[in-house]
C-alpha positions in Angstrom: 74.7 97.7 96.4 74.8 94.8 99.1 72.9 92.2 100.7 73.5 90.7 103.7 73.8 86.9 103.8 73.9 84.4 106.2 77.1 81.7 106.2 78.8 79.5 108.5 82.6 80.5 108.9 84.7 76.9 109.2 88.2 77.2 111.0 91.2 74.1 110.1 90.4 72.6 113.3 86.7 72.1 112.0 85.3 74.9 114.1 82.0 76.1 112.8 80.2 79.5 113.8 77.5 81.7 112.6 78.8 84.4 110.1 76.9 87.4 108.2 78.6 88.6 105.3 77.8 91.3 103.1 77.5 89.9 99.4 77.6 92.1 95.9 74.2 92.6 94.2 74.3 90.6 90.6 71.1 90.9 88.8 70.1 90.9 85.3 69.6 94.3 83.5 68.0 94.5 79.7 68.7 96.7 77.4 65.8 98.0 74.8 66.3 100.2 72.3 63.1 101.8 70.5 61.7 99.0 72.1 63.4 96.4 70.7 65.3 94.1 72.8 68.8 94.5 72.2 70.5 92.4 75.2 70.4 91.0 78.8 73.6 91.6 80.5 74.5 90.4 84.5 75.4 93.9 86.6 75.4 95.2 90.0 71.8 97.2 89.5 73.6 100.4 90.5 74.3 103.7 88.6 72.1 101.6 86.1 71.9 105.0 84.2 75.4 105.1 83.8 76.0 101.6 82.4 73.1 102.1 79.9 74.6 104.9 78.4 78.5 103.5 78.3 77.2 100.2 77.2 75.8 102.2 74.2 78.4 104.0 73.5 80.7 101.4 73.3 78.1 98.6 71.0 78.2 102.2 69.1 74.2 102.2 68.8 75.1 106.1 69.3 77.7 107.9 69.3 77.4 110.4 71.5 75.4 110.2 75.1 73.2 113.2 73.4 71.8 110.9 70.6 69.9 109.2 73.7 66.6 110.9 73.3 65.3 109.1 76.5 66.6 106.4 79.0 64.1 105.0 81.4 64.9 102.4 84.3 62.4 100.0 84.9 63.1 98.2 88.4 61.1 94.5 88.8 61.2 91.6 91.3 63.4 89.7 88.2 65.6 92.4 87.4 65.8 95.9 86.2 64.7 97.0 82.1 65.9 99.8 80.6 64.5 101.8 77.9 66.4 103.7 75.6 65.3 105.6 72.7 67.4 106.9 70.0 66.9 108.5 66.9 65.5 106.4 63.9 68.5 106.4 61.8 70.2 104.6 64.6 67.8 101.8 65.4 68.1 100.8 61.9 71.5 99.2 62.4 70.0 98.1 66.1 67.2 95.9 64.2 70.0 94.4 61.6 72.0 93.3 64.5 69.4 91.9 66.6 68.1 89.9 63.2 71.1 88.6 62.8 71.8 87.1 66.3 68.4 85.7 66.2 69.1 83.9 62.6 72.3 82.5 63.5 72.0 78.7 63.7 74.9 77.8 66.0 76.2 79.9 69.1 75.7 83.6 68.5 79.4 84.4 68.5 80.3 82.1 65.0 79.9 83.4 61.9 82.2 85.6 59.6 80.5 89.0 60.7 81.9 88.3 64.8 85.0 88.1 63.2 85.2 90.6 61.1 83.8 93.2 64.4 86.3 91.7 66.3 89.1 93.5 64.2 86.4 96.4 63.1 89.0 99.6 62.7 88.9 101.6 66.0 89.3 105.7 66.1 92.6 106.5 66.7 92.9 108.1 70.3 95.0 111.5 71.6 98.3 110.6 72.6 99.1 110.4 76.4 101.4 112.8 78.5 101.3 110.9 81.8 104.3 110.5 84.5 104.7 107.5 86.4 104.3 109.3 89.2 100.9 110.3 88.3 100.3 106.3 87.9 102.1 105.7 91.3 99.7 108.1 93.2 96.5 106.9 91.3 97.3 103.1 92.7 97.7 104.5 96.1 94.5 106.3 96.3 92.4 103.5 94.3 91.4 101.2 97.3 89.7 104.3 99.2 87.3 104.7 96.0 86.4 101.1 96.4 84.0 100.9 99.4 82.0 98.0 97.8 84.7 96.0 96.9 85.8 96.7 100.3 82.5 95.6 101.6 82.5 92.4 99.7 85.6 91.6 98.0 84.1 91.4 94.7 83.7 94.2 92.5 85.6 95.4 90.0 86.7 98.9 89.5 87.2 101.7 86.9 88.0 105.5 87.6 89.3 108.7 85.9 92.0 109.7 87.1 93.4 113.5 86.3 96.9 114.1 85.3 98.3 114.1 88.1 97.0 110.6 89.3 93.7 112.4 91.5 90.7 110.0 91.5 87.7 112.3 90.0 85.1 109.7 89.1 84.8 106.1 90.1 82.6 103.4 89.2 81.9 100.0 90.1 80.7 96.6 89.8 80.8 92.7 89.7 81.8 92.5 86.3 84.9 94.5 85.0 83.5 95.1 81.7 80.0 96.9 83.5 82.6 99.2 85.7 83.9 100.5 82.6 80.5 100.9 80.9 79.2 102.8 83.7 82.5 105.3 84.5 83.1 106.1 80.4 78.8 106.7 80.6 78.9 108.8 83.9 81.8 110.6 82.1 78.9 111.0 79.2 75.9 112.2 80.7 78.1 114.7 82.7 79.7 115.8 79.8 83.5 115.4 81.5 86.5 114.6 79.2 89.8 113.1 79.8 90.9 116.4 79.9 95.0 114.9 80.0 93.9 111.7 82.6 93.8 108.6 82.0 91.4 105.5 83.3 92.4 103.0 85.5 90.7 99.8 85.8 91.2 97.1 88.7 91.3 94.2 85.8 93.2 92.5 83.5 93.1 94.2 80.0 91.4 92.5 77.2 90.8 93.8 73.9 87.0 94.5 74.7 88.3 96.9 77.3 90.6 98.2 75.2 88.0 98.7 72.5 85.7 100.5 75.2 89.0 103.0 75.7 89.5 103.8 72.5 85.9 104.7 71.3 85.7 107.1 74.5 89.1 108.4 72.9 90.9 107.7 76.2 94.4 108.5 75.6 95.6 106.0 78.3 94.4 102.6 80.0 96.2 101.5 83.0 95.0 97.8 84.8 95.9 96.1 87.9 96.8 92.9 86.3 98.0 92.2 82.9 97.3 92.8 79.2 96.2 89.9 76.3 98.4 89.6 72.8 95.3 91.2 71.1 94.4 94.2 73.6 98.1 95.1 73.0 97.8 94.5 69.2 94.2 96.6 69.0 95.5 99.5 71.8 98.7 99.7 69.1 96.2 100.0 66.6 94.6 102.9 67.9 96.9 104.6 69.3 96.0 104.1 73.0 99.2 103.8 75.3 98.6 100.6 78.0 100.0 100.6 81.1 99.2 96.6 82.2 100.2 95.2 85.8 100.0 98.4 87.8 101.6 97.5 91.3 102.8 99.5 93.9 106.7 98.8 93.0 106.8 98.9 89.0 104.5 99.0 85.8 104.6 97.9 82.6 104.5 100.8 79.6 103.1 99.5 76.2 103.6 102.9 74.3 102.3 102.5 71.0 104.6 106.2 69.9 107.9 104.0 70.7 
C-alpha cells in the first residue's frame, strides 16, 4: 500500500524541482483479543489478516491459526482494529499478560518476567537439507517479489522459499518483524508448510526473528544482512540452521548440527 506524496528533489548545484514520490503506508494496527486489548503495533495496513494471525502465533496466544475462532478487521480514519477471538482457556494467559504490563511501574520491558521470556525454551525445529544453490537462486529471484519496496524503497521483506530456492509466498512491510508476522500467518490460514524450504527475510537477524522461526518450526532462516550474538545463540538452541549475510557472491552458514 502507497501514497503518493509531494517533495521537492534538490540537486548539489542547489537546483530545486517539483517531485512526486510514492511513500509506504505506516499506520497503527491494534490487536484485541476476547476483547481485551492486547497491543498497538506500527504496520503497513496490508494483508492485515495475515499479520494478526502470525503475530499470534508467535506472542503464542494460540498455537495453531485454528484456535482463532474469529478475526475481524476493523478499518478507521486513525488506524485499523482487529478482533480476534480465541478460546477461553487461551485468554486466560492473555489477561495475566496484559495485567502485568499495565502494573509495571517503570518501562514495560524491566522486570524479571521480560527476562526470563527473553531466554523462554523454544521448540526445537526439523533439521534443514538445503544447497547453496537453492540459497543462490532464492536471492536472485527476491527483488521481483518486492514491488513495494520497489515502489518506495522501504519495506521489508519475508518469503518461502521451496527447496529448490522458488519464491512461493511473499510478504511485506515497513517493519521487518510485521513481514514475518504476516508470511509465517499467510502460511497459517492457508494451511502450507515448509514442506523442505526455508524463509528468507530482507533483514538483519535478531533473536525475535529467530524466535518467530523456530515456533513456526522453520527449519531454516536465511537474511540479507547479518545475525546478533543472541539470534545465533537462540537459533543454536533450537535447532534452527541461520544463513546470515545472504549476497549474491557468498553466505555465511551457522549450522547448529556442526
Amino acid at each position: 500500500m502507497t501514497i503518493t506524496h509531494p517533495f521537492d528533489r534538490v540537486t548539489p548545484d542547489s537546483q530545486r524541482t517539483p517531485h512526486a514520490r510514492a511513500v509506504i503506508a505506516e499506520s497503527p494496527i491494534a490487536i484485541e483479543v476476547n476483547g481485551i486489548g492486547y497491543a498497538v503495533m506500527m504496520a503497513t495496513p496490508q494483508d492485515v489478516a495475515d499479520f494478526a494471525t502470525g503475530f499470534a502465533l508467535a506472542e503464542r496466544i494460540v498455537t495453531t491459526a485454528g484456535e482463532i475462532e474469529s478475526l475481524d478487521c476493523h478499518h478507521t480514519p486513525q488506524g485499523t482494529i482487529v478482533r480476534l477471538t480465541v478460546p477461553s482457556a487461551r485468554a486466560v494467559a492473555v489477561l495475566e499478560r496484559v495485567r502485568r504490563r499495565t502494573s509495571d511501574s517503570s518501562c514495560g520491558l524491566c522486570g524479571m518476567d521480560n527476562l526470563d521470556a527473553v531466554h523462554r525454551a523454544l521448540p526445537v525445529v526439523p533439521a534443514a537439507d538445503v544447497e547453496p544453490a537453492a540459497i543462490f537462486a532464492a536471492l536472485t529471484a527476491m527483488r521481483a517479489h518486492q514491488p513495494l519496496n520497489r515502489a518506495t524503497g522501504a519495506a521489508h521483506a519475508a518469503m518461502l522459499c521451496a527447496p529448490d530456492g522458488t519464491i512461493r509466498i511473499a510478504r511485506e512491510d515497513v517493519g521487518r518483524h510485521n513481514a514475518f508476522d504476516k508470511l509465517i500467518g499467510a502460511m497459517a490460514r492457508q494451511q502450507i508448510g515448509w514442506d523442505g524450504g526455508f524463509a528468507l527475510l530482507s533483514s538483519r537477524c535478531s533473536y525475535e526473528l529467530v524466535e518467530k522461526a523456530a515456533l513456526a518450526a522453520c527449519p531454516m532462516l536465511v537474511t540479507v544482512s547479518a545475525a546478533t550474538s543472541l539470534a545465533l545463540d537462540r537459533a543454536a538452541a533450537a535447532g534452527l540452521t541461520l544463513v546470515s549475510l545472504a549476497r549474491d557472491d557468498a553466505v555465511l552458514f551457522s549450522d547448529p548440527v556442526r
